[in-house]
Residue frames as a rotation matrix with the C-alpha (Angstrom) as fourth column:
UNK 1
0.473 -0.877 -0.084 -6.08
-0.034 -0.113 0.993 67.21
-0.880 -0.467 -0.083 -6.30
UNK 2
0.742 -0.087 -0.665 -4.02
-0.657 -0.288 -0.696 68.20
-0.131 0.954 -0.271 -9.32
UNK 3
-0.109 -0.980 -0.167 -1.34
-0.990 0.092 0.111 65.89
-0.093 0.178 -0.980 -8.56
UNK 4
-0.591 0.340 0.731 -3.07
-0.083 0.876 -0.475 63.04
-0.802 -0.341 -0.490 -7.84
UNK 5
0.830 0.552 -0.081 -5.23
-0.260 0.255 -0.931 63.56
-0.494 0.794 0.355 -11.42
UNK 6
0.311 -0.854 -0.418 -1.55
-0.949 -0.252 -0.191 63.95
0.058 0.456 -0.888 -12.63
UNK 7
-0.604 -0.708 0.367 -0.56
-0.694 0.693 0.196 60.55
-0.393 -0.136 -0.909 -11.48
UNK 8
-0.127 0.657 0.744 -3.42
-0.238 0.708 -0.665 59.09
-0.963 -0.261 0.067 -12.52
UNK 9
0.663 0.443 -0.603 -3.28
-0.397 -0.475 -0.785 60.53
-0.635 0.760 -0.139 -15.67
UNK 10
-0.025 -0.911 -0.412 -0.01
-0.929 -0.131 0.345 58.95
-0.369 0.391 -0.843 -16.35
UNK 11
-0.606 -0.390 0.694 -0.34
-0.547 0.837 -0.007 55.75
-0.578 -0.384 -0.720 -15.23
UNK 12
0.532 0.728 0.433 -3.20
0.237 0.363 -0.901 55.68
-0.813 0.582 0.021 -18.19
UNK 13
0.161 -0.534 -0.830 -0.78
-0.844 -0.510 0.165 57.46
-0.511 0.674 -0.533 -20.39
UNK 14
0.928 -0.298 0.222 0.85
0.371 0.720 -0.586 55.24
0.014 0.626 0.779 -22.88
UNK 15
0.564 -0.741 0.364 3.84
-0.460 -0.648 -0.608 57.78
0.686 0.176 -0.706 -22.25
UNK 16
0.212 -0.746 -0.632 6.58
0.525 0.632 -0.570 56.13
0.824 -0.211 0.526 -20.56
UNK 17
0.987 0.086 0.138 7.08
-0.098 -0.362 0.927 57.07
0.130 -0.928 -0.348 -16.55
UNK 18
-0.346 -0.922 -0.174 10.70
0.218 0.102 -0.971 57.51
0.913 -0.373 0.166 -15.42
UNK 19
0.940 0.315 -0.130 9.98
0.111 0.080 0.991 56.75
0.322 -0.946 0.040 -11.90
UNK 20
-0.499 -0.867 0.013 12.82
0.036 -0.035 -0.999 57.64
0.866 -0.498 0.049 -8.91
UNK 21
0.851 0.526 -0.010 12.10
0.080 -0.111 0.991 56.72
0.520 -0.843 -0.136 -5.12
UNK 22
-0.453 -0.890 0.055 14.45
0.128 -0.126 -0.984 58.07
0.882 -0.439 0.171 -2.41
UNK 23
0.815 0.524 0.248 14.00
-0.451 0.304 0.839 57.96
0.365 -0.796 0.484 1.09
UNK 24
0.197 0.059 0.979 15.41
-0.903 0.400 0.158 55.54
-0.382 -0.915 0.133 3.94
UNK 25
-0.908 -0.190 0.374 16.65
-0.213 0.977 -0.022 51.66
-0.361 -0.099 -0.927 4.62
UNK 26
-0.635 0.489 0.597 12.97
0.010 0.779 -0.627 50.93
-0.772 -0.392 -0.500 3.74
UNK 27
0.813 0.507 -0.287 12.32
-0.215 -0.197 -0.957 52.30
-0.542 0.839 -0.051 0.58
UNK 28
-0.035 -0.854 -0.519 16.08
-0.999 0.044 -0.005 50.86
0.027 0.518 -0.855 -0.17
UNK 29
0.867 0.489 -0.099 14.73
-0.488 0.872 0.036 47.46
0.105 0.017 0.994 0.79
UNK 30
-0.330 -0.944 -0.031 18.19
-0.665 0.255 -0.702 46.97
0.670 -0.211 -0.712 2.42
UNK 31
-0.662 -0.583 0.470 18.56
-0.666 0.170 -0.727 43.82
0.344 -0.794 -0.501 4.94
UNK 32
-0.673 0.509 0.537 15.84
-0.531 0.173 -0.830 43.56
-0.515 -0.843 0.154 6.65
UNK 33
0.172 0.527 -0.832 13.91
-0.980 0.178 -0.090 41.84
0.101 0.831 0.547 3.47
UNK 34
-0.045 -0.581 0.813 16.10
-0.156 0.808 0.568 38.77
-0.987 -0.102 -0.127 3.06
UNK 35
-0.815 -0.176 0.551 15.43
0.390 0.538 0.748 36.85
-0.428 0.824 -0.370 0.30
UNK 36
0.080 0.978 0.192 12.13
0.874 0.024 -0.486 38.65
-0.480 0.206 -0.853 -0.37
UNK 37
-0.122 -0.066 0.990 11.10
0.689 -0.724 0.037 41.47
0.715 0.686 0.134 -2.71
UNK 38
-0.704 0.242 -0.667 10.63
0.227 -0.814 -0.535 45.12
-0.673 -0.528 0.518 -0.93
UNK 39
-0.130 0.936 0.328 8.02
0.618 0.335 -0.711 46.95
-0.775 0.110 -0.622 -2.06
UNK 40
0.295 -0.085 -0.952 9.62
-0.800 -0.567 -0.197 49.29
-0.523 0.819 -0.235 -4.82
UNK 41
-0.914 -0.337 0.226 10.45
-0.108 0.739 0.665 45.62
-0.391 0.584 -0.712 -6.44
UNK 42
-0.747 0.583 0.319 7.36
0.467 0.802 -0.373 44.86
-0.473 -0.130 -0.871 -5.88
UNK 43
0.428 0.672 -0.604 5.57
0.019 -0.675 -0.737 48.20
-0.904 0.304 -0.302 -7.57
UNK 44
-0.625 -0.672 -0.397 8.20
-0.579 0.058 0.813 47.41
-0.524 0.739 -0.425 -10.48
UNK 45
-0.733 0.457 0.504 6.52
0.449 0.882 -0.146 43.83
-0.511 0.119 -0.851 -11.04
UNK 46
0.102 0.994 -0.024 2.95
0.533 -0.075 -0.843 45.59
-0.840 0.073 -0.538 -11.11
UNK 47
0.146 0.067 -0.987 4.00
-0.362 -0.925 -0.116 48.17
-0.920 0.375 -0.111 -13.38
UNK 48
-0.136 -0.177 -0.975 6.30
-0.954 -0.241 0.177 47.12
-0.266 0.954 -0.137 -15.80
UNK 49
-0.977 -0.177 -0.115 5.42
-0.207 0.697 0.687 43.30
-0.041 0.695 -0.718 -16.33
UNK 50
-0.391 0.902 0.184 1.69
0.783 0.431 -0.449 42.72
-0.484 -0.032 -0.874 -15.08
UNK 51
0.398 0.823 -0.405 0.32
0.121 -0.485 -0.866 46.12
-0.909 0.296 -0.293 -16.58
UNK 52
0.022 -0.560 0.828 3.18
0.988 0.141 0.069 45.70
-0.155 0.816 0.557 -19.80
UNK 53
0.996 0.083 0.018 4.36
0.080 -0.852 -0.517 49.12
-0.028 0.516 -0.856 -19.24
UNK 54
0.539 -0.840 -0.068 8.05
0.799 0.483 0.358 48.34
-0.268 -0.248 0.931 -20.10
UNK 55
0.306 -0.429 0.850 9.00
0.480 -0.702 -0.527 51.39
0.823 0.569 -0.009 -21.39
UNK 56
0.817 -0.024 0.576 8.77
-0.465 -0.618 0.634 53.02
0.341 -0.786 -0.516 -17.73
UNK 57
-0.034 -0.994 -0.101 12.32
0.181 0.093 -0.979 53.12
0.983 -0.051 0.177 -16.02
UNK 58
0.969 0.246 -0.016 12.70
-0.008 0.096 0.995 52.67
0.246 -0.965 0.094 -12.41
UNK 59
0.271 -0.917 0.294 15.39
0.096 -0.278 -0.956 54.58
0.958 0.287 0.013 -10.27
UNK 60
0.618 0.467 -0.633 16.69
0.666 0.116 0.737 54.38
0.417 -0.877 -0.239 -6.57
UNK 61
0.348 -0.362 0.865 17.71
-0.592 -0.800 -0.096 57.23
0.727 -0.478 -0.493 -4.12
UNK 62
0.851 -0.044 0.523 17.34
-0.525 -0.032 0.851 55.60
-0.020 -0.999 -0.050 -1.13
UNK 63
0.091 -0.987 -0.134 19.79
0.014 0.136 -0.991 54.89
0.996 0.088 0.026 1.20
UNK 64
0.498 0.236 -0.835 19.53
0.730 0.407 0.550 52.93
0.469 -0.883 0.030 4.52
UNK 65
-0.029 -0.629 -0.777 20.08
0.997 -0.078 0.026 55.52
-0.077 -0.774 0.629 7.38
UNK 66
-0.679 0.062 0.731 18.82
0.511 -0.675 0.532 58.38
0.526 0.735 0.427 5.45
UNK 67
-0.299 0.759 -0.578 16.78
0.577 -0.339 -0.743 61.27
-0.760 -0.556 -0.336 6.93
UNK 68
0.686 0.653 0.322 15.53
0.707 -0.492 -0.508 64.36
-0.173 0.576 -0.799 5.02
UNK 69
0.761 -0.381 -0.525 18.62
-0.535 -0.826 -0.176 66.31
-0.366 0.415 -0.833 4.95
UNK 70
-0.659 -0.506 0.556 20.68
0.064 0.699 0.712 63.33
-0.749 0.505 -0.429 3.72
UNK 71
0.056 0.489 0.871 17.73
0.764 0.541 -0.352 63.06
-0.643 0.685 -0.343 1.06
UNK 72
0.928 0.336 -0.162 17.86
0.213 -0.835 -0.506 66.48
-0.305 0.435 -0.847 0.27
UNK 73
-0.239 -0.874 -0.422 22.03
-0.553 -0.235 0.799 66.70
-0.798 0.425 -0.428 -0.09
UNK 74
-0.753 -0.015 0.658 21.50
0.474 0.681 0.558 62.97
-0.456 0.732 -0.506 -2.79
UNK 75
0.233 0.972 -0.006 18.17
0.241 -0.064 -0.968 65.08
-0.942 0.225 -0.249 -4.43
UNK 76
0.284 -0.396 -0.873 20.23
-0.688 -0.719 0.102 66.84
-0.668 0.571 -0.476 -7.51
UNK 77
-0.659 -0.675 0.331 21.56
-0.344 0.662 0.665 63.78
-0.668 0.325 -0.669 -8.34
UNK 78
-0.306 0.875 0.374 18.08
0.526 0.483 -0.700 62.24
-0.793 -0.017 -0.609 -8.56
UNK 79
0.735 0.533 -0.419 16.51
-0.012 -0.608 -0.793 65.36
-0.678 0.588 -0.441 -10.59
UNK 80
-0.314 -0.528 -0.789 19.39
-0.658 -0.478 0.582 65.57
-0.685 0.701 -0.197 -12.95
UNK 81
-0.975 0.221 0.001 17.69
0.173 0.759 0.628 62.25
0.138 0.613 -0.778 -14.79
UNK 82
-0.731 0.654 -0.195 14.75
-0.637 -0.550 0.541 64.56
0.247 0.519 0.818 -15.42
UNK 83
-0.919 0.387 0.079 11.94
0.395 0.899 0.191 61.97
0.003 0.206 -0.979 -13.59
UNK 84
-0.820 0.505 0.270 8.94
0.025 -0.440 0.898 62.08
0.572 0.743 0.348 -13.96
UNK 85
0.472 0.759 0.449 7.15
-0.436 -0.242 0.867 61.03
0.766 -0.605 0.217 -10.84
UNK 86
-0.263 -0.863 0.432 9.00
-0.446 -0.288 -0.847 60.84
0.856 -0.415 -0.309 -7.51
UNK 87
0.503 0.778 -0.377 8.10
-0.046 0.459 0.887 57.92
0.863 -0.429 0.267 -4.59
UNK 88
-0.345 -0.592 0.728 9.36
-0.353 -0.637 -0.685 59.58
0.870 -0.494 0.010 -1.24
UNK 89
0.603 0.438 -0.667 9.93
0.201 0.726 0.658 57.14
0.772 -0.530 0.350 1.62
UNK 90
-0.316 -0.940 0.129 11.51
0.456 -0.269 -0.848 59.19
0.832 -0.209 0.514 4.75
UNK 91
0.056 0.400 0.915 10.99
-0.517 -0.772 0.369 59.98
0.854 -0.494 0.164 8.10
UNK 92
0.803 -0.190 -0.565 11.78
0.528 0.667 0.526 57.26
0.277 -0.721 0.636 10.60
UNK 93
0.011 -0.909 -0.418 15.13
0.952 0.138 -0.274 58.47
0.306 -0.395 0.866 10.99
UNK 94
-0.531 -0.074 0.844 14.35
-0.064 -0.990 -0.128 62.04
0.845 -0.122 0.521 11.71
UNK 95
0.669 0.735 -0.107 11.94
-0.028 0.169 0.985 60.92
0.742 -0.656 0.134 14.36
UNK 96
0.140 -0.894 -0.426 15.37
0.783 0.363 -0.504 60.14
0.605 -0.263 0.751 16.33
UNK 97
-0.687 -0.689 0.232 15.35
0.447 -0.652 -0.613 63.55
0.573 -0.317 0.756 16.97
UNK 98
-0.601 0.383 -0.701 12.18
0.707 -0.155 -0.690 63.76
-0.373 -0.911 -0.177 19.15
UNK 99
0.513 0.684 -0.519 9.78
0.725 -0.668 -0.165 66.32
-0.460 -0.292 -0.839 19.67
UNK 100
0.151 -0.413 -0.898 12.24
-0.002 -0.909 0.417 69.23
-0.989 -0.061 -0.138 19.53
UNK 101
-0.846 -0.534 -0.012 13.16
-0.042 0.042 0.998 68.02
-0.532 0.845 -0.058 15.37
UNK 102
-0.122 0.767 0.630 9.39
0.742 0.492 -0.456 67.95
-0.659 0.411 -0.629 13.99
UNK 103
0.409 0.176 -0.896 9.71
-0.037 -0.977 -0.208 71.79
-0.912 0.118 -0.393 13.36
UNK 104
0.017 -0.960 -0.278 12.59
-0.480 -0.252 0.840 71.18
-0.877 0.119 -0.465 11.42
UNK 105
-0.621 0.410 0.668 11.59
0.342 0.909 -0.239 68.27
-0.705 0.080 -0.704 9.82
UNK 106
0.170 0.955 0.243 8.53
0.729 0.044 -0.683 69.72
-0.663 0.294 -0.689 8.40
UNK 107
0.483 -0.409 -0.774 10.74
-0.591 -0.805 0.056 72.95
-0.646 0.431 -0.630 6.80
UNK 108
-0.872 -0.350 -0.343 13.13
-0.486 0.527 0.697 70.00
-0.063 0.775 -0.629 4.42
UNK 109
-0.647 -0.309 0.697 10.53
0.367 0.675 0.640 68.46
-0.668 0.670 -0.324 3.75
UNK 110
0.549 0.752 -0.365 8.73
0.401 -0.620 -0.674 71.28
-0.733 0.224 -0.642 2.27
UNK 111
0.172 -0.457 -0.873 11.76
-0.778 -0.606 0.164 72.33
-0.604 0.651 -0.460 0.65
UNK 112
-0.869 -0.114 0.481 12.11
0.236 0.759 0.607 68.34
-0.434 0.641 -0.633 -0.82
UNK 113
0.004 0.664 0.748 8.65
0.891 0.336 -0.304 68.58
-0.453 0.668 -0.590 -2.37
UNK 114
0.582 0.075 -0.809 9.26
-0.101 -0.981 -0.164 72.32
-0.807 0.177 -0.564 -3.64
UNK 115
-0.458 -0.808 -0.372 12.40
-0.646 0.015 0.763 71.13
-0.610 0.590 -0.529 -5.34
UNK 116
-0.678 0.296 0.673 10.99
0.582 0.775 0.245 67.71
-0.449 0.558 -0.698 -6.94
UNK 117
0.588 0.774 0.235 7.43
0.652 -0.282 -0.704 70.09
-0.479 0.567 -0.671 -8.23
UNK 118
0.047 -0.477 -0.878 9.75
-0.467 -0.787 0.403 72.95
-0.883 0.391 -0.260 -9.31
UNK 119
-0.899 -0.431 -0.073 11.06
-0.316 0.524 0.791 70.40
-0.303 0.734 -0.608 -12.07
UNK 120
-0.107 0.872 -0.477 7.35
-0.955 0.044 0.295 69.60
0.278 0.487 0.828 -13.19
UNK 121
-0.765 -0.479 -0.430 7.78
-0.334 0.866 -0.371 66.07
0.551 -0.140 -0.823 -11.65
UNK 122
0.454 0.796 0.400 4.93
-0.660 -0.002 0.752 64.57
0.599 -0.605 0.525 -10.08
UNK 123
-0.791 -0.589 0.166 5.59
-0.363 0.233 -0.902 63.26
0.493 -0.774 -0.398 -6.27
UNK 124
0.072 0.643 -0.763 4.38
-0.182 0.761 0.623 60.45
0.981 0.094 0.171 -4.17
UNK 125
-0.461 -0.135 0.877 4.32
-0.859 -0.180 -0.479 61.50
0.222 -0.974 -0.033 -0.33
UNK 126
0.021 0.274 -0.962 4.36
0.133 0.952 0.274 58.69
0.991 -0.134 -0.016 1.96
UNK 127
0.243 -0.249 0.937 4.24
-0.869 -0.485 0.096 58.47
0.431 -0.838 -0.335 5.37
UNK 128
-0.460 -0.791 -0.404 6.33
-0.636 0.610 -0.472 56.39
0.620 0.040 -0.784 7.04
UNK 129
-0.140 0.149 -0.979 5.67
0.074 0.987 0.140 52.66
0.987 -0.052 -0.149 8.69
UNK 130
0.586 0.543 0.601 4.50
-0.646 -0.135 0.751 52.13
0.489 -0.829 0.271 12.30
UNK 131
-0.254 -0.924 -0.284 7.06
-0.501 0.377 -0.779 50.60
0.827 -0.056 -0.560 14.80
UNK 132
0.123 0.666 -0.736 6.87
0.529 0.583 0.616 48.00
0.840 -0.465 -0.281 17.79
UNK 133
0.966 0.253 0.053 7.09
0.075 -0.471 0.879 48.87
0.247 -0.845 -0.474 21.31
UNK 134
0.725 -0.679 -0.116 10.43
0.452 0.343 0.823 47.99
-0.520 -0.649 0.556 21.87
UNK 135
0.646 -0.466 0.605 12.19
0.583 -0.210 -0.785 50.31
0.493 0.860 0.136 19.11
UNK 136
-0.344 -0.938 -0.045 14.92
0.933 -0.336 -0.130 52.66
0.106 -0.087 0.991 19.77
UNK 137
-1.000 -0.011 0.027 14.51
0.015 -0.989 0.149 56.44
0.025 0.149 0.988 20.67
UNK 138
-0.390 0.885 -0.254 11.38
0.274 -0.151 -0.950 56.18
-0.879 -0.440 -0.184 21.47
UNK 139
-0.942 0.060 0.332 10.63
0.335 0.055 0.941 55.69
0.038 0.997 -0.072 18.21
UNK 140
-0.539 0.834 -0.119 6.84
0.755 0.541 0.371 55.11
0.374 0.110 -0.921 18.97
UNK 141
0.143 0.392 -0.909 6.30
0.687 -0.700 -0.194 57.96
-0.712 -0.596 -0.370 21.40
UNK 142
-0.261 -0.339 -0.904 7.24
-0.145 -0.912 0.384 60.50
-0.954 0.232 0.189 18.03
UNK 143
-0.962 0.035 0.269 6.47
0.271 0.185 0.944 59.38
-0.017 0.982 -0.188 14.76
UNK 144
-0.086 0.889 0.449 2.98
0.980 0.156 -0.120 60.31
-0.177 0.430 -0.885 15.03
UNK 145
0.674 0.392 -0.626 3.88
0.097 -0.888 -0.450 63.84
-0.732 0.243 -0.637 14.80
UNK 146
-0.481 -0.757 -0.442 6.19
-0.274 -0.349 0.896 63.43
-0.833 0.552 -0.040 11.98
UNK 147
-0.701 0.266 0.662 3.42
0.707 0.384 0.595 61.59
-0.096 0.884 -0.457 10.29
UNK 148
0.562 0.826 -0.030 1.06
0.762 -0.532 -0.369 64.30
-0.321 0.185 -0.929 10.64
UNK 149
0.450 -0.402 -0.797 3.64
-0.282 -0.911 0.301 66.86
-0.847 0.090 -0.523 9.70
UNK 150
-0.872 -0.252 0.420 4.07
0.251 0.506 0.825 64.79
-0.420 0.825 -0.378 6.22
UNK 151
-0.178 0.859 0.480 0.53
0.984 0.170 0.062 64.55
-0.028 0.483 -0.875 5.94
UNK 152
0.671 0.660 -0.339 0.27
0.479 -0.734 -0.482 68.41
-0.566 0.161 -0.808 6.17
UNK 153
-0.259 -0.720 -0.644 2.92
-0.435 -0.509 0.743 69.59
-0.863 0.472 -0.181 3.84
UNK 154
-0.802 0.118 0.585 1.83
0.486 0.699 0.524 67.20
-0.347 0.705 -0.618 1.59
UNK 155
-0.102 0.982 -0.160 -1.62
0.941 0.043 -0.334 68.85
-0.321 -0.184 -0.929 1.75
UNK 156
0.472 0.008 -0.882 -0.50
-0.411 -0.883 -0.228 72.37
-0.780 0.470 -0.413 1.31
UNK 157
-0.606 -0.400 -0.688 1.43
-0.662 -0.227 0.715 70.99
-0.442 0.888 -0.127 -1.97
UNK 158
0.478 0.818 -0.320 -2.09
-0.840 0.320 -0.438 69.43
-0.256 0.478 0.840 -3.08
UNK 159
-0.386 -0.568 -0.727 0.20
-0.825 0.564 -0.002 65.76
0.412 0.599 -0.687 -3.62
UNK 160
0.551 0.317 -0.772 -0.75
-0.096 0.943 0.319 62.10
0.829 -0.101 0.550 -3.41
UNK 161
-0.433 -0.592 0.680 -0.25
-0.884 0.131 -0.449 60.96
0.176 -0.795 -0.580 0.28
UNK 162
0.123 0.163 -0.979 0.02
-0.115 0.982 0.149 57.36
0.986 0.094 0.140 0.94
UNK 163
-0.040 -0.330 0.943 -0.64
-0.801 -0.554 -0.227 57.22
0.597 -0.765 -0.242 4.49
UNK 164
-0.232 -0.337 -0.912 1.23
-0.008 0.939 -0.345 53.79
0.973 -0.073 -0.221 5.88
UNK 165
-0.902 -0.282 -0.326 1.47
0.212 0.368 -0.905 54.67
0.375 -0.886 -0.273 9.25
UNK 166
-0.412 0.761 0.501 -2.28
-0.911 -0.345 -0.226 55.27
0.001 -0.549 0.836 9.54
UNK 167
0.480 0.041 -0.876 -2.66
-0.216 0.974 -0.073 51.42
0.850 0.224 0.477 8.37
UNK 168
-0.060 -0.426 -0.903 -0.44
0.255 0.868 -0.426 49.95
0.965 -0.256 0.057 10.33
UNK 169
-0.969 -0.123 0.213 -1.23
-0.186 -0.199 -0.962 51.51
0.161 -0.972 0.170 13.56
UNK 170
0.022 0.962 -0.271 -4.63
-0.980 0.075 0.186 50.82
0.199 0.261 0.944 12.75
UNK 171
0.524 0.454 -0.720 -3.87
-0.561 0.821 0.109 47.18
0.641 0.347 0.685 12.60
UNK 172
-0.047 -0.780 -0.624 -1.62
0.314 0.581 -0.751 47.12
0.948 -0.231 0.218 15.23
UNK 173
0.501 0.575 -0.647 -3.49
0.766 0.052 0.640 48.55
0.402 -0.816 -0.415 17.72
UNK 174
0.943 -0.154 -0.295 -1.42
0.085 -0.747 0.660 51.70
-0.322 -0.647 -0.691 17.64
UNK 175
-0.212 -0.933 0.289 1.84
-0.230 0.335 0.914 49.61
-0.950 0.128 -0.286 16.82
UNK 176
-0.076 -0.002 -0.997 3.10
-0.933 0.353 0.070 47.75
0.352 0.936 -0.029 13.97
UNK 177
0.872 0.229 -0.432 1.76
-0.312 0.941 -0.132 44.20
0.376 0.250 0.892 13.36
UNK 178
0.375 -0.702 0.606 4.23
-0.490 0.405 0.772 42.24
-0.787 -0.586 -0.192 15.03
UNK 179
0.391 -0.344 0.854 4.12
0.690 0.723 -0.025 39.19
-0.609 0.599 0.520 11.99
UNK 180
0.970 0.115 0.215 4.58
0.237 -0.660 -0.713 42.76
0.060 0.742 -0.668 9.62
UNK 181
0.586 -0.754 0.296 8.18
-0.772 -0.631 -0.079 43.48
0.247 -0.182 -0.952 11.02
UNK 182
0.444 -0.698 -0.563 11.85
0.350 0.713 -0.608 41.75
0.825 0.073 0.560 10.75
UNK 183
-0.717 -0.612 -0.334 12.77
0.553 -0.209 -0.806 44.01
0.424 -0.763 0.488 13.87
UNK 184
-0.470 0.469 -0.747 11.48
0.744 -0.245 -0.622 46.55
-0.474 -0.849 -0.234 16.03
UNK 185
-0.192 -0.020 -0.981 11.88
-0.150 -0.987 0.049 49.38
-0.970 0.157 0.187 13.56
UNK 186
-0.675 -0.493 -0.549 12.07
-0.609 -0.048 0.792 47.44
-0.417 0.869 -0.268 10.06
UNK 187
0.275 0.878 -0.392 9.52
-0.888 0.076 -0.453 46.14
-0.368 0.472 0.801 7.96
UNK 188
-0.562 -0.708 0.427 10.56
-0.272 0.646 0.714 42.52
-0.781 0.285 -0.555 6.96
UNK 189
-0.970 0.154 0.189 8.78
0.221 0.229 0.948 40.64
0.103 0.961 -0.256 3.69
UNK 190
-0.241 0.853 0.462 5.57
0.956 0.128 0.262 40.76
0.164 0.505 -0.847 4.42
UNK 191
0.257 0.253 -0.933 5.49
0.429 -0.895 -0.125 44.28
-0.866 -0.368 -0.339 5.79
UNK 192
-0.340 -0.216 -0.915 6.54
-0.414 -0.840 0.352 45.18
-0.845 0.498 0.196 2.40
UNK 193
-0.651 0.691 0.315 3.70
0.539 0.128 0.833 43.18
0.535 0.711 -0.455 0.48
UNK 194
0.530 0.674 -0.514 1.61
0.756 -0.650 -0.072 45.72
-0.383 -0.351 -0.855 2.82
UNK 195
0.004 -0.290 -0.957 3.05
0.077 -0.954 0.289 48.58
-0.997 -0.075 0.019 1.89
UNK 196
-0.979 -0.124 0.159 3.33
0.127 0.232 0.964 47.45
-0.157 0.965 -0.211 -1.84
UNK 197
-0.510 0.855 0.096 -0.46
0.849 0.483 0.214 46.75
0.136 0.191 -0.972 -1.51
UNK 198
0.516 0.844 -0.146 -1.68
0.808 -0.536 -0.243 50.15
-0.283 0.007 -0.959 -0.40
UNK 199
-0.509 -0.186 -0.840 0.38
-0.218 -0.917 0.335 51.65
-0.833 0.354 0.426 -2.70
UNK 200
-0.955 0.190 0.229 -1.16
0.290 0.412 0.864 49.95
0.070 0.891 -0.448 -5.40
UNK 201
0.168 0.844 -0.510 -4.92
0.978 -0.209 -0.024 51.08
-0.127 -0.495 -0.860 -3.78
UNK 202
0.273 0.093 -0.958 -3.72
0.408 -0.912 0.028 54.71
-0.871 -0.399 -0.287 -3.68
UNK 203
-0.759 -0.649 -0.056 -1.93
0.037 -0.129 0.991 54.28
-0.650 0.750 0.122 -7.11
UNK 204
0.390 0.915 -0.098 -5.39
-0.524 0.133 -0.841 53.06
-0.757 0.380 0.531 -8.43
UNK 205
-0.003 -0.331 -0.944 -3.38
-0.868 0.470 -0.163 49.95
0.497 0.818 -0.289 -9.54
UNK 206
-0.570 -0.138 0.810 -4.82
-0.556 0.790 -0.257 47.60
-0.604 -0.597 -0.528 -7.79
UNK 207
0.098 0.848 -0.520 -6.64
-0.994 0.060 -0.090 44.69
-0.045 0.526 0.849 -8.96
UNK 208
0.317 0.212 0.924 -7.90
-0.817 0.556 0.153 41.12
-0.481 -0.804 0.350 -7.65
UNK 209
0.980 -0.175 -0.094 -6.36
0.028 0.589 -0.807 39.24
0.196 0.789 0.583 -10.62
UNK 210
0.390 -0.913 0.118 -3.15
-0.616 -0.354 -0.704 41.00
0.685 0.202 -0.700 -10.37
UNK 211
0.194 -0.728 -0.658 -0.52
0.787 0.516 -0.339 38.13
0.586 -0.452 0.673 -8.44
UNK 212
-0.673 -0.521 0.525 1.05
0.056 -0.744 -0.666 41.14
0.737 -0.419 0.530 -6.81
UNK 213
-0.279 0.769 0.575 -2.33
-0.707 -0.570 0.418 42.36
0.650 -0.290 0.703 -5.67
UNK 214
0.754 0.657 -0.021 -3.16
-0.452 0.541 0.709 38.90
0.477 -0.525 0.705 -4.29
UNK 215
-0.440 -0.888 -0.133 0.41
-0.284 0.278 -0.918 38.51
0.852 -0.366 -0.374 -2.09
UNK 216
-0.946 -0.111 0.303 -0.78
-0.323 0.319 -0.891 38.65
0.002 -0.941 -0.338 1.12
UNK 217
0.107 0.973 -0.202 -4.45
-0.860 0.193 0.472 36.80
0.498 0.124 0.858 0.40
């Protein structure tokens, strides 16, 4: 995967990373956190103090309530500070729209990862968190085809896909971990030292010394 040597390649660089993650309430680590880091604090930490890359500059998009054509209207903004590798957390709220909105769905966000590579930027597809039974909108009964319609756009643009909601339905028997979630729909602290943690595994920045790395031991 060329993008995925590409990130890797950085994150060995000595060149300095201007990082930018947009997305959703959960890649804004709004609320539902409290007093705890989220997990783009928490990939900050790893980066710029435990691996001492302080040059690298961390920027946020997100923006609780956000789907994919909210991400796409705030994207310009983002690209005009020229980053360098993009961490794209989005898709819960488009689920909202059911079945009938996956088509759709899957067309922005082809045109979000078109726009972010166009600019030479490497990009960090995610797929989004696993909810409980009791969410909204039948949260549960849709997201799995918005995560598979991530995971295949991603695929035709050959990019790094962090795929959360195959974890956490995995461990949740389908669902999300109950202890993993501050609501039905929201990740609370520790659901975002999981998510922190297998990015750091897909980042190929993980590592059993690393505090961060050893949050949820």
């Amino acid at each position: 995967m060329a993008n995925r040597t590409g990130v890797e390649a950085a994150l060995r660089s000595d060149e300095p990373i201007r990082w930018s993650t947009i997305g959703d309430s959960i890649a804004q680590g709004a609320h539902w956190t409290g007093a705890e880091r989220d997990y783009v604090q928490l990939l900050e930490e790893r980066v710029r103090y435990e691996l001492t890359r302080y040059g690298d500059s961390f920027v946020r998009w997100a923006v609780s309530g956000a789907n994919t054509a909210d991400t796409l209207d705030r994207l310009p903004a983002a690209l005009d500070l020229a980053p360098d590798l993009v961490v794209i957390g989005v898709g819960t709220n488009d689920a909202k729209a059911g079945a009938d909105g996956v088509a759709a769905f899957a067309e922005r966000y082809d045109t979000l990862l078109t726009m972010i590579l166009a600019t030479g930027a490497l990009v960090v597809a995610q797929t989004p968190t696993a909810v409980l039974r009791t969410c909204r909108y039948n949260l549960g009964d849709h997201l799995p085809a918005y995560a598979d319609a991530i995971r295949t756009v991603a695929a035709d643009h050959d990019v790094l896909l962090v795929d959360h909601f195959a974890h956490w339905t995995a461990a949740g028997d389908g669902w999300a971990p109950a202890e993993w979630m501050a609501d039905p729909t929201h990740p609370g602290g520790r659901g975002h030292r999981v998510i922190a943690r297998t990015l750091f595994e897909s980042l190929g920045l993980y590592a059993a010394d690393s505090a961060c790395c050893r949050l949820l031991d």
